[in-house]
Backbone and ligand atoms as CSV (ligand in chain L), in Angstrom:
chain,resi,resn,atom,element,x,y,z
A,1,UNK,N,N,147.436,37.442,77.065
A,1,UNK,CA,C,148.344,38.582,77.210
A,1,UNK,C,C,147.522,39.800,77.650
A,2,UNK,N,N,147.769,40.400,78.843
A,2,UNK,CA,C,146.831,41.674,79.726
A,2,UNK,C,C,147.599,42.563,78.475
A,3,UNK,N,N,147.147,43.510,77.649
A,3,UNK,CA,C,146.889,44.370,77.384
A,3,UNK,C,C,146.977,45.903,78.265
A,4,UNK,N,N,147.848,46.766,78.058
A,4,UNK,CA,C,147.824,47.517,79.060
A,4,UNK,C,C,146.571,48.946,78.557
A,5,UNK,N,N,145.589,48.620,79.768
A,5,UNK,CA,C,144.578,50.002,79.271
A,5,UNK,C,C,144.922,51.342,79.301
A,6,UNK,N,N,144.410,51.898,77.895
A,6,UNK,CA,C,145.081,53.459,77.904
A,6,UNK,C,C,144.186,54.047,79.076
A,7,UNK,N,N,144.884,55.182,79.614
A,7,UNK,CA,C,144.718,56.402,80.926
A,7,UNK,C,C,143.448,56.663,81.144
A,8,UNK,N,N,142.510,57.155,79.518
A,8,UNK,CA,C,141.237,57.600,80.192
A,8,UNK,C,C,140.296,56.441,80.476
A,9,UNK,N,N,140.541,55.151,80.282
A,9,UNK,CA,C,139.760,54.093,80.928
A,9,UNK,C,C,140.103,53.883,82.564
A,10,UNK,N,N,141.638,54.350,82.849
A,10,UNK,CA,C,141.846,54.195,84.230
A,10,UNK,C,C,140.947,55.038,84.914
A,11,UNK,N,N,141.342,56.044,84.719
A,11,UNK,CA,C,140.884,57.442,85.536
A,11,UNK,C,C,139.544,56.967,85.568
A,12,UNK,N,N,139.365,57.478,87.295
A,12,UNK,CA,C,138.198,57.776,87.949
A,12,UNK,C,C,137.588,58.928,87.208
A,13,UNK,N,N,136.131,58.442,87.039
A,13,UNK,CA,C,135.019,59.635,86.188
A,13,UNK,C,C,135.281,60.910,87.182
A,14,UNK,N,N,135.281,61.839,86.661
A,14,UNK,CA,C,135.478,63.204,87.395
A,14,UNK,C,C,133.471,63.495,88.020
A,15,UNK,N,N,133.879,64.267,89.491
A,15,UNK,CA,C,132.375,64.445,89.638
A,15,UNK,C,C,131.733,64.871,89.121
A,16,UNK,N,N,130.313,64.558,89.224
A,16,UNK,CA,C,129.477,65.140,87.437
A,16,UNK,C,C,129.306,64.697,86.412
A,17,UNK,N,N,130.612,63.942,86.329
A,17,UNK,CA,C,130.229,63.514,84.886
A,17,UNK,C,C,129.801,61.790,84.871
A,18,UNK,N,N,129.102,61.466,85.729
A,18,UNK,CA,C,128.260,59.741,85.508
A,18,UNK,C,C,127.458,60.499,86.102
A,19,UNK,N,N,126.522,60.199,85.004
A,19,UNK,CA,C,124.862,60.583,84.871
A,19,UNK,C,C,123.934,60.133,86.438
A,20,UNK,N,N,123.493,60.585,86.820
A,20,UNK,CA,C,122.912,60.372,88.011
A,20,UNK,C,C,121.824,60.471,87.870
A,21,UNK,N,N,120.866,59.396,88.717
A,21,UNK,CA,C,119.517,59.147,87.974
A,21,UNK,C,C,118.863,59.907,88.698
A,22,UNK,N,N,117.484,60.424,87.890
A,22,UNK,CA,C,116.676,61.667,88.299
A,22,UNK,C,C,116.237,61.580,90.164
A,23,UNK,N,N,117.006,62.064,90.997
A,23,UNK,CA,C,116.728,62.167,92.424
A,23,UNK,C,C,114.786,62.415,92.321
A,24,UNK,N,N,114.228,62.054,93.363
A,24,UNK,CA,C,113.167,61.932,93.627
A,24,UNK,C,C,112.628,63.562,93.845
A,25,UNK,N,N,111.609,64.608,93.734
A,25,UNK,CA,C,111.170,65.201,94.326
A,25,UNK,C,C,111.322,65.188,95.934
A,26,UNK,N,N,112.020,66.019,96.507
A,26,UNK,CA,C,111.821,65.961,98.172
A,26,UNK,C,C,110.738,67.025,98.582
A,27,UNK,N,N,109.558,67.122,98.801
A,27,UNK,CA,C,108.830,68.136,99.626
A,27,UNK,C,C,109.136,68.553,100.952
A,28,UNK,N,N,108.468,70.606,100.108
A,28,UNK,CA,C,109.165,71.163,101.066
A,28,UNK,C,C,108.265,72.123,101.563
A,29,UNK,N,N,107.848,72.047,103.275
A,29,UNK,CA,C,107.026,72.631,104.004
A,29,UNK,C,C,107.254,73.831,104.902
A,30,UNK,N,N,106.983,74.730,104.573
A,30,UNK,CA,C,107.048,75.716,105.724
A,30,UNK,C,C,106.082,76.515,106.468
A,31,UNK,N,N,106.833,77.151,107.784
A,31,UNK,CA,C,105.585,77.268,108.649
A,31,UNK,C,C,106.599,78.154,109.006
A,32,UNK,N,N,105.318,79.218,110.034
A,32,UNK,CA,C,105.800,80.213,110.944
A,32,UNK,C,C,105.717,80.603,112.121
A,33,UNK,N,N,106.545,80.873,113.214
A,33,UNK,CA,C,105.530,81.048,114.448
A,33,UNK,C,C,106.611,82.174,115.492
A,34,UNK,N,N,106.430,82.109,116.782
A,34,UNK,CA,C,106.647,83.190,117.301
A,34,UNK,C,C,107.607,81.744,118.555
A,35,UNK,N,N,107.299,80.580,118.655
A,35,UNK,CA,C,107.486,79.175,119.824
A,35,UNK,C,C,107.833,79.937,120.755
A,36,UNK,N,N,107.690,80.708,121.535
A,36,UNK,CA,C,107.884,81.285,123.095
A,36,UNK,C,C,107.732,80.251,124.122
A,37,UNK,N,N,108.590,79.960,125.151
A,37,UNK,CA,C,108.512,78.978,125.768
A,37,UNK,C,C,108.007,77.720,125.232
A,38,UNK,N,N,109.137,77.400,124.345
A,38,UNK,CA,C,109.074,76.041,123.444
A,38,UNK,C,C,108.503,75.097,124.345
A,39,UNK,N,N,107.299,74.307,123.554
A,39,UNK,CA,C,106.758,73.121,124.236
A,39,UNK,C,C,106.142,72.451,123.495
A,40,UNK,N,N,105.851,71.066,124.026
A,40,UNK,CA,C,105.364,70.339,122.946
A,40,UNK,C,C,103.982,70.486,121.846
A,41,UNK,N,N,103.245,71.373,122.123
A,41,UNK,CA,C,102.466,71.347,120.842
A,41,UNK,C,C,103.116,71.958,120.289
A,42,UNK,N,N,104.350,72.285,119.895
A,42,UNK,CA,C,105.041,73.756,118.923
A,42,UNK,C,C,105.919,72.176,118.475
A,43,UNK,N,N,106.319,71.520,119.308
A,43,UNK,CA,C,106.613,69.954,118.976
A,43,UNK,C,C,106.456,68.975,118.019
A,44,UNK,N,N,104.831,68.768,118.266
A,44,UNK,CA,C,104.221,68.174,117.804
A,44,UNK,C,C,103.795,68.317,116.496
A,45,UNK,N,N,103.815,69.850,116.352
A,45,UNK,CA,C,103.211,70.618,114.860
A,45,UNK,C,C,104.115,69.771,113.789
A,46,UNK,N,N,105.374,70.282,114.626
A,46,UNK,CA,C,107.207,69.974,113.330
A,46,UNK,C,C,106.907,68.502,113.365
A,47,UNK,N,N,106.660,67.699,114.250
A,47,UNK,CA,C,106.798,66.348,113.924
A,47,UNK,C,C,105.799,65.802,112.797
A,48,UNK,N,N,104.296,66.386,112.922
A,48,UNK,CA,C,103.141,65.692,112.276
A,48,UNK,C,C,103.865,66.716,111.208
A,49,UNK,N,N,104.070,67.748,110.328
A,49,UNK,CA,C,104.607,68.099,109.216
A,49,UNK,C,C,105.616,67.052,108.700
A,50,UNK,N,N,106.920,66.866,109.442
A,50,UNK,CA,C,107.991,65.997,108.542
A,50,UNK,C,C,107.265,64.559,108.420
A,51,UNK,N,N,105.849,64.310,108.679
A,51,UNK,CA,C,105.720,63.045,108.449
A,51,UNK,C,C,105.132,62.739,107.603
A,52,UNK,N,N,104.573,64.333,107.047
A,52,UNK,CA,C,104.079,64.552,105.332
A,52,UNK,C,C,105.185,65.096,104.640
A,53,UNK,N,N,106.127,66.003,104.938
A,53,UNK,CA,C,106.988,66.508,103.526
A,53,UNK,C,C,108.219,66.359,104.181
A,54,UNK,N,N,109.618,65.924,103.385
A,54,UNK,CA,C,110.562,65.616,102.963
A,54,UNK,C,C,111.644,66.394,104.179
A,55,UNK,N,N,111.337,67.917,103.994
A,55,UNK,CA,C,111.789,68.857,104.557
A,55,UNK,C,C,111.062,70.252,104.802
A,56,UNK,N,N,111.564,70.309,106.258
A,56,UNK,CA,C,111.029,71.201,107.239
A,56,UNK,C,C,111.790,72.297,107.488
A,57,UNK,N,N,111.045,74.326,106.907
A,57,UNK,CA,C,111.832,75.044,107.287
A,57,UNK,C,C,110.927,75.989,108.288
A,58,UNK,N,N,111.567,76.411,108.841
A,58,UNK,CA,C,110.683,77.212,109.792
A,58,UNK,C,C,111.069,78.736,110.298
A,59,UNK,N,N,110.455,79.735,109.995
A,59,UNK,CA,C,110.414,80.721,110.319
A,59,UNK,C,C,109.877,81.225,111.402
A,60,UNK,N,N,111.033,82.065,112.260
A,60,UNK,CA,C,110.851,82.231,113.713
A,60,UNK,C,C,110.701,83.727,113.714
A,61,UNK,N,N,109.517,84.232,114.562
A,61,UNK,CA,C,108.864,85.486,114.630
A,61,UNK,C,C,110.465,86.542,115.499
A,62,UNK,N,N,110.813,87.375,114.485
A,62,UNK,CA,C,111.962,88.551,115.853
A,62,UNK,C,C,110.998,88.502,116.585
A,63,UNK,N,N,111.816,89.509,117.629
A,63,UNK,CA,C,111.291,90.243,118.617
A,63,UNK,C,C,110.918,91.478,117.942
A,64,UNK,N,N,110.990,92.251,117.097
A,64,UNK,CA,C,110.529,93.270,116.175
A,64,UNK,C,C,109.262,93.190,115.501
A,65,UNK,N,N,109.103,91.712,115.357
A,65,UNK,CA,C,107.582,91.547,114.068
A,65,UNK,C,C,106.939,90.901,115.264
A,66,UNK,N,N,107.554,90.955,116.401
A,66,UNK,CA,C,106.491,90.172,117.250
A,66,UNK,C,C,105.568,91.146,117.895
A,67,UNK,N,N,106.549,92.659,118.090
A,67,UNK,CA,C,105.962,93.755,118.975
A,67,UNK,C,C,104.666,93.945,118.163
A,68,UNK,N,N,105.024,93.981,116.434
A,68,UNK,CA,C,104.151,94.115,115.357
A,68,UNK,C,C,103.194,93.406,115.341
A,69,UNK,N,N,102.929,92.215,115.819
A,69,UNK,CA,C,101.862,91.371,116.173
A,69,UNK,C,C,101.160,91.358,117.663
A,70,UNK,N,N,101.808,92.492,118.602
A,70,UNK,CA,C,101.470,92.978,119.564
A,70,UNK,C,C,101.814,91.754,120.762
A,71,UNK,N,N,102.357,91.216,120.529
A,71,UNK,CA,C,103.208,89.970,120.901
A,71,UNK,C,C,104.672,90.036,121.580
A,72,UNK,N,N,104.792,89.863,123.324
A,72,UNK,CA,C,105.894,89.788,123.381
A,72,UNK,C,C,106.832,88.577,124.251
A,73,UNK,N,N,107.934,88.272,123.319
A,73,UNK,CA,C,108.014,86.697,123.969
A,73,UNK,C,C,109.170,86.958,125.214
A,74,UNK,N,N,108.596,85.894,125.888
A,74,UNK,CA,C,109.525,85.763,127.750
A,74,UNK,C,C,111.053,85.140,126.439
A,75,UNK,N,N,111.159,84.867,125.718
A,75,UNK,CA,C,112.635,84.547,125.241
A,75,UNK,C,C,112.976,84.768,124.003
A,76,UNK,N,N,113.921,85.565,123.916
A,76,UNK,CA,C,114.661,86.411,123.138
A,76,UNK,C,C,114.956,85.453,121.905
A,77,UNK,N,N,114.725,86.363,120.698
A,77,UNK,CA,C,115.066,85.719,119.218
A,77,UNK,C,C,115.945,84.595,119.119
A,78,UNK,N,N,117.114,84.970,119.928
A,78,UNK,CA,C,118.517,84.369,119.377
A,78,UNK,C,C,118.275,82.989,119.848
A,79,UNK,N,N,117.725,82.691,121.251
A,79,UNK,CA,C,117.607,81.729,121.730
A,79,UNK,C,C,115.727,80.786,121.044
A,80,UNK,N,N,114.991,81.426,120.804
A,80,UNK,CA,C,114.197,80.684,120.179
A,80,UNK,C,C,114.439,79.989,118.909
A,81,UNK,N,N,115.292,81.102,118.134
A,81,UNK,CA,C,115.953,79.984,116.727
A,81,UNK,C,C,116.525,78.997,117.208
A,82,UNK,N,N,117.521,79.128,118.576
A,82,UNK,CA,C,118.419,77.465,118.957
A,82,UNK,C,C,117.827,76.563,119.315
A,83,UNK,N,N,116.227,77.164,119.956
A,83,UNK,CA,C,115.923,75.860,120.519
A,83,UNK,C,C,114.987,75.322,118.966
A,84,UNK,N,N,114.579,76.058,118.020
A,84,UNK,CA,C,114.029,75.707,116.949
A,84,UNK,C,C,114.922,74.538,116.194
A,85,UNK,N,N,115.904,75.246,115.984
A,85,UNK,CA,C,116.659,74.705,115.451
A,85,UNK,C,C,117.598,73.153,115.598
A,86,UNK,N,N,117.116,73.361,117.475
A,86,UNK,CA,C,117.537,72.144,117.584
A,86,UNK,C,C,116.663,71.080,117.652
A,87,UNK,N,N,115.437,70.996,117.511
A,87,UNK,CA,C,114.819,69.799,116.841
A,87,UNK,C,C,114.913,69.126,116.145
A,88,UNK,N,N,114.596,67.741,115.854
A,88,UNK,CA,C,115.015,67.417,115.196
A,88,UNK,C,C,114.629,67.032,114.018
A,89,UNK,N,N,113.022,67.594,113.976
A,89,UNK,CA,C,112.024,67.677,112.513
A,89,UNK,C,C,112.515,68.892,111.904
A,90,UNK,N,N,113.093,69.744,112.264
A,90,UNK,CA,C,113.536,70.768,111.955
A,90,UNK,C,C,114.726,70.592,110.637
A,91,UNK,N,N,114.377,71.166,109.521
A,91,UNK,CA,C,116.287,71.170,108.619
A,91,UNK,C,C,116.238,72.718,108.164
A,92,UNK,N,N,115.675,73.896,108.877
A,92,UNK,CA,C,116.244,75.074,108.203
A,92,UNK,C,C,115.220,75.799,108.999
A,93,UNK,N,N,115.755,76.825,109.496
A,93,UNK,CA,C,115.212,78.064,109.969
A,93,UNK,C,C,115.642,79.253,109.609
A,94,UNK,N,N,114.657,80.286,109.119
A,94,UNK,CA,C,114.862,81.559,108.837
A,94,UNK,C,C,114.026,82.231,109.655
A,95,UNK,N,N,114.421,83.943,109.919
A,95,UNK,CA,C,113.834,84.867,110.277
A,95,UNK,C,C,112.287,85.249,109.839
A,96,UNK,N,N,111.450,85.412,110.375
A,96,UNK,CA,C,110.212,86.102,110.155
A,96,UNK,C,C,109.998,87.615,110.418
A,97,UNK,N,N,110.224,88.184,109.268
A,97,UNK,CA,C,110.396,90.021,110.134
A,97,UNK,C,C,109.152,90.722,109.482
A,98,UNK,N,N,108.300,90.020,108.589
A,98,UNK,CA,C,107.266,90.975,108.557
A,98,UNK,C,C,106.224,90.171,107.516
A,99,UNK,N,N,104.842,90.517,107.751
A,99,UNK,CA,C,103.559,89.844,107.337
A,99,UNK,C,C,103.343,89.531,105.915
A,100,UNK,N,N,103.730,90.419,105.046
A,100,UNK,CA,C,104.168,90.550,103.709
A,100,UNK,C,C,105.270,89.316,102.792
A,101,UNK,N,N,105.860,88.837,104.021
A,101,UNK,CA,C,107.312,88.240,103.317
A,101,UNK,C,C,107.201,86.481,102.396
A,102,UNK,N,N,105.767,85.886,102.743
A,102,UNK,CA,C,105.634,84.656,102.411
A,102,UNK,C,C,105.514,84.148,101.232
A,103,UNK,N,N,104.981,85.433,100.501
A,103,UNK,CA,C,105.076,84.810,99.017
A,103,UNK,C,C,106.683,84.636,98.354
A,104,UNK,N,N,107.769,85.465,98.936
A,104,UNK,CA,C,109.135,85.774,99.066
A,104,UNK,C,C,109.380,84.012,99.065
A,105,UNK,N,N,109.351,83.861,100.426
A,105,UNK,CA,C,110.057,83.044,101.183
A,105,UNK,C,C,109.304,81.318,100.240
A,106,UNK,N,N,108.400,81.425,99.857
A,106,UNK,CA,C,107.640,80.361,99.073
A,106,UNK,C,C,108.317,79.949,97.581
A,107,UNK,N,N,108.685,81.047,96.949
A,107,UNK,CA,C,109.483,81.147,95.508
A,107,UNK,C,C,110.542,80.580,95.584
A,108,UNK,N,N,110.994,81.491,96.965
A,108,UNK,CA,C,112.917,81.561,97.395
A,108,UNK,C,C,113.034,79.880,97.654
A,109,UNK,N,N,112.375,79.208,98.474
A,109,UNK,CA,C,112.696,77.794,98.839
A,109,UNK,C,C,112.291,76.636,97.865
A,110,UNK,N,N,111.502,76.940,97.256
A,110,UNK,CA,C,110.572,75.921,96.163
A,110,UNK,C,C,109.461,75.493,97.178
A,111,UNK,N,N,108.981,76.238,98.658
A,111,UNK,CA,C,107.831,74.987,99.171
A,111,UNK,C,C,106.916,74.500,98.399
A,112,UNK,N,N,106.718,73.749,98.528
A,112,UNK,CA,C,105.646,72.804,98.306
A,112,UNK,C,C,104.019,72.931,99.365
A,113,UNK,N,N,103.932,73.268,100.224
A,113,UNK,CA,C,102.909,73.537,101.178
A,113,UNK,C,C,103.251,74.267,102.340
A,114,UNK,N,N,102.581,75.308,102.878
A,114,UNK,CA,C,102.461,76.560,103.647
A,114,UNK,C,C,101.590,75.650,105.091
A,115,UNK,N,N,102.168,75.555,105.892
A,115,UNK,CA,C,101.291,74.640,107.277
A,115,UNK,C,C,101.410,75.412,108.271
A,116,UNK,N,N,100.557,75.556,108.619
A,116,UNK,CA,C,99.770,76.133,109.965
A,116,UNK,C,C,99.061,75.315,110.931
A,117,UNK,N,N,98.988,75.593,111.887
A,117,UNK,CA,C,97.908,74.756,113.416
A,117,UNK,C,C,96.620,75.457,112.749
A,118,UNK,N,N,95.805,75.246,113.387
A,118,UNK,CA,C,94.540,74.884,113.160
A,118,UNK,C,C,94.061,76.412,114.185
A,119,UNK,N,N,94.918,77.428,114.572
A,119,UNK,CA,C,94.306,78.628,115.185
A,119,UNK,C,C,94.340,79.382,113.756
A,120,UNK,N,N,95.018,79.437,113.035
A,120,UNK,CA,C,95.616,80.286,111.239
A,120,UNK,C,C,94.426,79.891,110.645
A,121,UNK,N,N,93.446,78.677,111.020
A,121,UNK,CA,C,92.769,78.165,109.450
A,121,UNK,C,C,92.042,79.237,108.748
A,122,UNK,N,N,92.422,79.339,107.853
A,122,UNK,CA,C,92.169,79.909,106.131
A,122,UNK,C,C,92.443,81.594,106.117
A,123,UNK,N,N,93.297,81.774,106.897
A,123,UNK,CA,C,93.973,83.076,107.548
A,123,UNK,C,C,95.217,83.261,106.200
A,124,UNK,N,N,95.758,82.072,105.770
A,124,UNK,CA,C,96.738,82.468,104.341
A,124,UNK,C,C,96.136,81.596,102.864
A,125,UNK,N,N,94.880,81.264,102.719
A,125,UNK,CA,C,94.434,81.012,101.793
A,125,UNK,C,C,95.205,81.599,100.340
A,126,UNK,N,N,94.675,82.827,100.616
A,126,UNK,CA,C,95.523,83.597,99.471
A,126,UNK,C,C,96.733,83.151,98.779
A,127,UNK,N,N,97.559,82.242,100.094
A,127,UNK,CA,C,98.831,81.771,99.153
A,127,UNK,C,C,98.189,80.285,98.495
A,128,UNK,N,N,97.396,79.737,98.248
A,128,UNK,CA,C,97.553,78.961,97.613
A,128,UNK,C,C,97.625,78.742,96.115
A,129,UNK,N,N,97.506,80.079,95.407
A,129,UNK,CA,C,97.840,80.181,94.239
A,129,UNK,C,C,99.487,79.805,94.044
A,130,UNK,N,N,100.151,79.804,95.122
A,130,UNK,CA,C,101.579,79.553,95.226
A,130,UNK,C,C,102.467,78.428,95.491
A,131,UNK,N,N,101.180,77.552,96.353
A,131,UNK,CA,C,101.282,75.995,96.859
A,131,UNK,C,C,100.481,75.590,97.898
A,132,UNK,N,N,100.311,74.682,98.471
A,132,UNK,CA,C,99.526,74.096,99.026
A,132,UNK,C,C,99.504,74.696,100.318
A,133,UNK,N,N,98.245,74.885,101.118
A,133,UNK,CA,C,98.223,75.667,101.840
A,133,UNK,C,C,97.364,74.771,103.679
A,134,UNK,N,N,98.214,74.209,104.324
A,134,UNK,CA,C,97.552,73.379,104.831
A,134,UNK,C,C,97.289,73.518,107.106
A,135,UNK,N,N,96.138,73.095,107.196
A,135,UNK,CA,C,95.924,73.792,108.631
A,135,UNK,C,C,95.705,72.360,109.582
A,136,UNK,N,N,96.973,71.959,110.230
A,136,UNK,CA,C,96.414,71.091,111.095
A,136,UNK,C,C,96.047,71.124,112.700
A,137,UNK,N,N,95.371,70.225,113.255
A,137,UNK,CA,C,94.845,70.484,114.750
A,137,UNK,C,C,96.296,70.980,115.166
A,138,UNK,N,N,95.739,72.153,116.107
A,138,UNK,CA,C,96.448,72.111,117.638
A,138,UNK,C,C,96.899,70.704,118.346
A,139,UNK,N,N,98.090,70.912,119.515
A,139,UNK,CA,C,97.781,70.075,120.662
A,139,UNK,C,C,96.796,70.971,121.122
A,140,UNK,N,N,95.931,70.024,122.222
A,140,UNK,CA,C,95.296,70.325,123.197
A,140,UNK,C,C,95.661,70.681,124.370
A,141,UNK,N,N,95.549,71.229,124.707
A,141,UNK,CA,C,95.802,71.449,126.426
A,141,UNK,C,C,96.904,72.260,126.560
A,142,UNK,N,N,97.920,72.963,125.624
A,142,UNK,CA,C,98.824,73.743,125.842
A,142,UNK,C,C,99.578,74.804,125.210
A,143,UNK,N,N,100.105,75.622,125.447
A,143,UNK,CA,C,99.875,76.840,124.930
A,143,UNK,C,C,100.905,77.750,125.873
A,144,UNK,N,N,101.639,78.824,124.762
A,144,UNK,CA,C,102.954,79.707,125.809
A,144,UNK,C,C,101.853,80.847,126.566
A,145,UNK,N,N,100.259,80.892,126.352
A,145,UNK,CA,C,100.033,81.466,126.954
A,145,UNK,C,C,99.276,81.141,128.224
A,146,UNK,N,N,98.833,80.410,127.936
A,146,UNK,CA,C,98.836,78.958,129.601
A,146,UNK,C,C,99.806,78.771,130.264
A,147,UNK,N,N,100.745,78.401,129.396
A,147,UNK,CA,C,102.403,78.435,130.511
A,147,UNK,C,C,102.667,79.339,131.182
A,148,UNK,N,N,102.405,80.717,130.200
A,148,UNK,CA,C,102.842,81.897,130.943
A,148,UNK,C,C,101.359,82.269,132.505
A,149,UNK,N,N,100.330,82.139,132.188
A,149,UNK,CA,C,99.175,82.530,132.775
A,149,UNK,C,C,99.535,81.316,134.204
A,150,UNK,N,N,99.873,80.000,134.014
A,150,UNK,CA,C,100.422,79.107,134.966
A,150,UNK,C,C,101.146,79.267,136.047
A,151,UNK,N,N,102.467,79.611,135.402
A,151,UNK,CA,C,103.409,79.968,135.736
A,151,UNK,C,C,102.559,81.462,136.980
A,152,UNK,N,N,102.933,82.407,136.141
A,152,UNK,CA,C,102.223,83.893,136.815
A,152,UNK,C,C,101.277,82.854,138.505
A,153,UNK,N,N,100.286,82.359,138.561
A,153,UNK,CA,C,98.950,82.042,139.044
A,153,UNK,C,C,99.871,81.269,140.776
A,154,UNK,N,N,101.060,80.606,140.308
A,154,UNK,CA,C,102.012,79.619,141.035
A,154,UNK,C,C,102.741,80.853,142.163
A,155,UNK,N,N,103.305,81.371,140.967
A,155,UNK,CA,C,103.616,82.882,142.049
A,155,UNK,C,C,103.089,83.382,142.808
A,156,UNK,N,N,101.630,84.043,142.086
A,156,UNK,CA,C,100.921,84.686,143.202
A,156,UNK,C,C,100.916,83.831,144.477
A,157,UNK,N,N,100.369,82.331,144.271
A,157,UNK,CA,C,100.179,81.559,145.457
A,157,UNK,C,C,100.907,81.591,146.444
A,158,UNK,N,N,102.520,81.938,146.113
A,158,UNK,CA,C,103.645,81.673,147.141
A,158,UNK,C,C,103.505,82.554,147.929
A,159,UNK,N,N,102.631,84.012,147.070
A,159,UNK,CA,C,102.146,84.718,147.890
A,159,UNK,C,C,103.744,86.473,148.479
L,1,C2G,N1,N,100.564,75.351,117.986
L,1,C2G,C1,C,100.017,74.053,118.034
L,1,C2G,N2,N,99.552,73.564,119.222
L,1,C2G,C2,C,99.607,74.317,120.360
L,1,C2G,C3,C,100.181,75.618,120.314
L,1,C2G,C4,C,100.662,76.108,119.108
L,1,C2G,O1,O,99.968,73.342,117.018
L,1,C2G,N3,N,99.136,73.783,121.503
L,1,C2G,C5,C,101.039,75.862,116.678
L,1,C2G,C6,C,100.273,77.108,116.222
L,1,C2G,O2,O,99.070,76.736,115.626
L,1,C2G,C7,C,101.261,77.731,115.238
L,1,C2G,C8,C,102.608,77.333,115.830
L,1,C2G,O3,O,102.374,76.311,116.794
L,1,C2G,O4,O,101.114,77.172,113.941
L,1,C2G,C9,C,103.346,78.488,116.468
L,1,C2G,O5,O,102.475,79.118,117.384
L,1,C2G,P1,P,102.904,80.551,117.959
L,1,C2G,O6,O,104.280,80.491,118.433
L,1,C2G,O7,O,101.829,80.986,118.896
L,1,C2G,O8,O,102.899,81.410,116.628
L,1,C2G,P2,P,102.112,82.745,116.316
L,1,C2G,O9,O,102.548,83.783,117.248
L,1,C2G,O10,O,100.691,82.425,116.177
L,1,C2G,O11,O,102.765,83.160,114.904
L,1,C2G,O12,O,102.925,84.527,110.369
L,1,C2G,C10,C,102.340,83.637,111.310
L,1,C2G,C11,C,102.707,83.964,112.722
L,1,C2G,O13,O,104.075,84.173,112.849
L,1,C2G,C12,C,102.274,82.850,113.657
């Protein structure tokens, strides 16, 4: 004889309430840069990062903190976050508006390690009281200021 089960055995557990087993640590890396005429060593950086930590956020230099770095890029903020953003090592981009902001931005996210190319090395040491603080090679051979110096050199020729 089926027995008819009372209601709260029917009912679906409400969300939240079945215990969910302790999710894994995901590491979380961030980096900063100015990518002006996005190319592949700015590429390559995001790829060799997500192939050490979990998740990748990246902070893109304005055009304001760039003048501040005496730095000025052939492409405008709005469009360097899209093309940042549209990578696909990429899962979060924020603004970079001033030199000061990393210990901020380190707390605010939980990173786990601060990564830089290998032109920064031991240029943010200081944060490693905060997390891991890590400098890998460059690509070789390329650079927005080669592109740009390239580019420029092609022109003149046409003359
Ligand atoms: N990079 C690289 N290989 C290249 C060129 C660049 O790995 N061939 C790396 C740089 O080492 C840097 C990042 O790409 O980590 C972004 O480089 P830039 O756009 O030149 O950034 P920069 O203006 O140096 O800004 O607070 C830090 C600054 O915002 C860094």
């Amino acid at each position: 004889m089926n027995l008819p089960l009372p209601a709260h055995l029917l009912a679906r557990p409400a969300m939240g309430s079945v215990p969910r087993q302790p999710t894994e640590h995901r590491t979380v890396a961030l980096t900063y840069g100015t990518y002006d005429l996005f190319h592949i060593g700015h590429v390559r950086l995001f790829e060799r990062i997500r192939q050490r930590y979990d998740r990748l956020i990246v902070a893109v230099s304005t055009d304001q903190f760039n003048a501040i770095k005496g730095k000025q890029s052939v492409v405008p903020f709005e469009d360097r976050v899209a093309m940042v953003k549209a990578c696909r090592y990429v899962d979060e981009v924020i603004a970079e508006e001033a030199w000061n902001q990393k210990p901020r931005d380190i707390r605010a996210f939980g990173v786990d390690a601060l990564v830089m190319g290998s032109d920064w090395t031991d240029r943010f040491n200081e944060f490693k009281t905060l997390c891991d603080v890590v400098y890998l090679p460059r690509t070789e051979g390329v650079s927005t200021t080669e592109l740009k110096a390239d580019v420029l050199a092609r022109v003149k020729a046409l003359g």
